[in-house]
N, C-alpha and C positions, 0 to 999 in steps of 0.2 A: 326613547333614549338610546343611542348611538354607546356602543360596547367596543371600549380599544384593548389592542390584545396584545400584548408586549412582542417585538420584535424575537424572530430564532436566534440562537445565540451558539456559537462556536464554544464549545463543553472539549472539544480534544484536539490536538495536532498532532500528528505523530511523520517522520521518514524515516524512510529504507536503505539505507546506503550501500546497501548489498541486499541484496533478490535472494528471497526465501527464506533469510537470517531477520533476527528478532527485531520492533523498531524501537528507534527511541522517540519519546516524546521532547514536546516543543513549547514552551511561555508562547512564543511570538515568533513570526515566520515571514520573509519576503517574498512576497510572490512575484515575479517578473512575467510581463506581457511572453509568451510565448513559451514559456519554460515550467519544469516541473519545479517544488519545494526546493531549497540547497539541497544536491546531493543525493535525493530521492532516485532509488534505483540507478545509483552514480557505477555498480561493478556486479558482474552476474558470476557465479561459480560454472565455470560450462563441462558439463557431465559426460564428457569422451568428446569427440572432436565434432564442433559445430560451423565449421567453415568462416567463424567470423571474422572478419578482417578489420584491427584498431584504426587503417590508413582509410580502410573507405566504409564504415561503419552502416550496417543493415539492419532493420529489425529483424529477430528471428521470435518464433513461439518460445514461451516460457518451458515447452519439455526438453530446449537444448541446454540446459541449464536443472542447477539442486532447484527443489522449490518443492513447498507445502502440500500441494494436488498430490504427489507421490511419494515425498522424502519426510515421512512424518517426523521422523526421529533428529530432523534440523529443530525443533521446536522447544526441544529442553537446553540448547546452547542459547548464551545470553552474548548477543554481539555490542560492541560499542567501538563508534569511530569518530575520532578524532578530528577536525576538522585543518585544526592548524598543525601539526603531525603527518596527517592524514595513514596513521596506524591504526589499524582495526584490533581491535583485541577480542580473542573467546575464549568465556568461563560456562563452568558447569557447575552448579552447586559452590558457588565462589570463586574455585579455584580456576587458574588462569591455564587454559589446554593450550593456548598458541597464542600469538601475535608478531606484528609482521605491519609496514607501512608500505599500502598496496601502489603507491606511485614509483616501486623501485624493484627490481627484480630479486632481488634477496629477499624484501618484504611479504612478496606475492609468492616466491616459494614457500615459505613457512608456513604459511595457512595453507598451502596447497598438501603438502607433506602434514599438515595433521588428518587432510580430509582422506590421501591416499594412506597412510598406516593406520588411522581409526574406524576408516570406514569404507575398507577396501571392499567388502562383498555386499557394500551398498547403494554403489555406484559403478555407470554403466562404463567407465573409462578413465584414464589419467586424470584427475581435476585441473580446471588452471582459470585462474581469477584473470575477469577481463576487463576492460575498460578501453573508454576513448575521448578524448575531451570533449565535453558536451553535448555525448551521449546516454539517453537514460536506456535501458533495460525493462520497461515497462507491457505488460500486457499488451499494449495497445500502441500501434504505431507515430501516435501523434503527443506532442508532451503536454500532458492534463495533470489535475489534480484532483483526487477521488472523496467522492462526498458522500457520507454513510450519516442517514436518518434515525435516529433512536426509538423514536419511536415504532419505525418498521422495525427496527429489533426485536421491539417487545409483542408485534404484533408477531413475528416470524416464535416468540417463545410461546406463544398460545397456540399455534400447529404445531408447533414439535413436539411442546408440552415437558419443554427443559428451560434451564438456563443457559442464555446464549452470549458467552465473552463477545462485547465489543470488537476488541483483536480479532478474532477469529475471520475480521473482513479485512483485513490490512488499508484501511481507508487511509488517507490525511486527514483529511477532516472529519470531525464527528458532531452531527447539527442536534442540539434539544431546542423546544418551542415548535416544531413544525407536525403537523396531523402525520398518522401513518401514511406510506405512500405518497404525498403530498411532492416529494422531488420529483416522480415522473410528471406531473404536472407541469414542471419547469424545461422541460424538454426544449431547445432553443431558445429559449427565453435570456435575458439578461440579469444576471445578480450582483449585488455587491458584496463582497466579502474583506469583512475590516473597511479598509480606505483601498482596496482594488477592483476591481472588476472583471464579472468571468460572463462566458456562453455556458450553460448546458448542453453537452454536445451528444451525450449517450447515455444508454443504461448501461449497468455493469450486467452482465452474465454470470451467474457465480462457478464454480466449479469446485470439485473435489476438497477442498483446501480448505473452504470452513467448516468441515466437518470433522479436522483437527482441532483439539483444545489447544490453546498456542501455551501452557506453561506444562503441560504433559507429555504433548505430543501423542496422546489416546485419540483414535478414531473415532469417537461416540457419539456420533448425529450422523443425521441422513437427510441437510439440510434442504440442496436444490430439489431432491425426488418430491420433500415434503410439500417445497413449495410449488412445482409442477404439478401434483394432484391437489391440493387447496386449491392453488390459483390459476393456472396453465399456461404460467410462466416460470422461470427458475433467476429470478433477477433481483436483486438491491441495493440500493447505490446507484451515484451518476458520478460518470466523469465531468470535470469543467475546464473546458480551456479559458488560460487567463489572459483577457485581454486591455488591460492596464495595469500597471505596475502599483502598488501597493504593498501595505503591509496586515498581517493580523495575529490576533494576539488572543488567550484564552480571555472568554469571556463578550466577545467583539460580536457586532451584530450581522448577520446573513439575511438580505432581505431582497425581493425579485422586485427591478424597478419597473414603475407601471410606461408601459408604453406611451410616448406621446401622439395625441390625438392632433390631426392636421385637419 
């Protein structure tokens, strides 16, 4: 008797609209062939001067910019951005510290002037909110969407021998139904996700950054050394480049289509 297993199912969406600031979550998300989430790492904070240029836009590493691996203390502000606005607002415990609509120079001062008078000995230089159309800010030079396993969570909390916030990977997507591990598997391979279509194109690397609690910003885990000495790797998660357009929505199935046989 032949044993069917219900499809993975998309359990979280979440983007970043700014790099290293908190995410929000998503119902339902368009995914466009080539492109990251709407707005996902749409503006970076850049930490003293990073050379980047809005006219001829470059990848740089994530340490020319705030971000979670170093700036723990980003982790208790609560960002939200606006789409149709496109004003970013940050609170703390509620209350509203700044806002500012970052397509306008007066906008992008404000948040910049809360990060230089609140947090001037905690940063390596002037702040200044960057952007450029149709550039993300993302870890990685090419525009993916990041895919975090839950069940390698849970496997990742039986080595640490903690609980381990979801957030603490800053994924887009978050897949239940699949075996631990089970995404490197998918390595190259092709998936559907909702009604779009992605490659598996990498593993993630982790770094520093999940081993901030993302509603505290406490250091308390020591997650990649953990998983270098279990496993002798320090990785989970996969990137996916999308390559048909599509849409998906919580609840939506993830599943690797089977190759055709010629």
């Amino acid at each position: 008797m032949q044993t069917t297993h219900a499809p993975a199912k998309i359990s979280g969406i979440y983007r970043y609209p700014v790099k290293g600031l908190t995410p929000e979550p998503l119902q339902r998300a368009e995914l466009k062939a080539g492109q990251t989430i709407l707005s996902d790492r749409r503006y970076a904070i850049e930490n003293g001067p990073s050379s980047f240029d809005p006219a001829e836009p470059k990848w740089l590493a994530k340490p020319h910019f705030l971000m979670l691996q170093r700036d723990q203390w980003l982790a208790p502000l609560r960002a939200h951005f606006d789409d149709s606005s496109c004003v970013l607002t940050l609170r703390r415990d509620g209350a509203i510290l700044a806002q500012g609509d970052l397509e306008t120079a007066e906008g992008r001062a404000a948040i910049e002037q809360y990060f230089a008078s609140r947090h001037a000995s905690e940063i390596k230089g002037p702040p200044k909110v960057l952007t450029s159309p149709g550039h993300s800010f993302s870890d990685v030079a090419r525009k993916v969407v990041s895919i975090i396993n839950l069940a390698s969570l849970r496997a990742i909390e039986n080595i640490v021998q903690a609980p381990v916030h979801p957030l603490r990977f800053r994924a887009n997507l978050y897949v239940e139904g699949w075996p631990a591990w089970h995404e490197f598997d998918l390595l190259d391979q092709t998936i559907s996700i909702g009604s779009a279509r992605a490659t598996i194109v990498k593993r993630i690397t982790r770094c520093a950054a999940v081993n901030v609690d993302p509603d505290t910003g406490a250091r308390d885990l020591s997650i990649p050394h953990a998983l270098m000495q279990r496993l002798g790797h320090n990785e989970c998660g996969v990137y996916a480049e999308i390559i048909d357009d599509g849409s998906v929505a919580l609840g939506d199935a993830i599943t690797a289509e089977q190759p055709t046989l010629l």
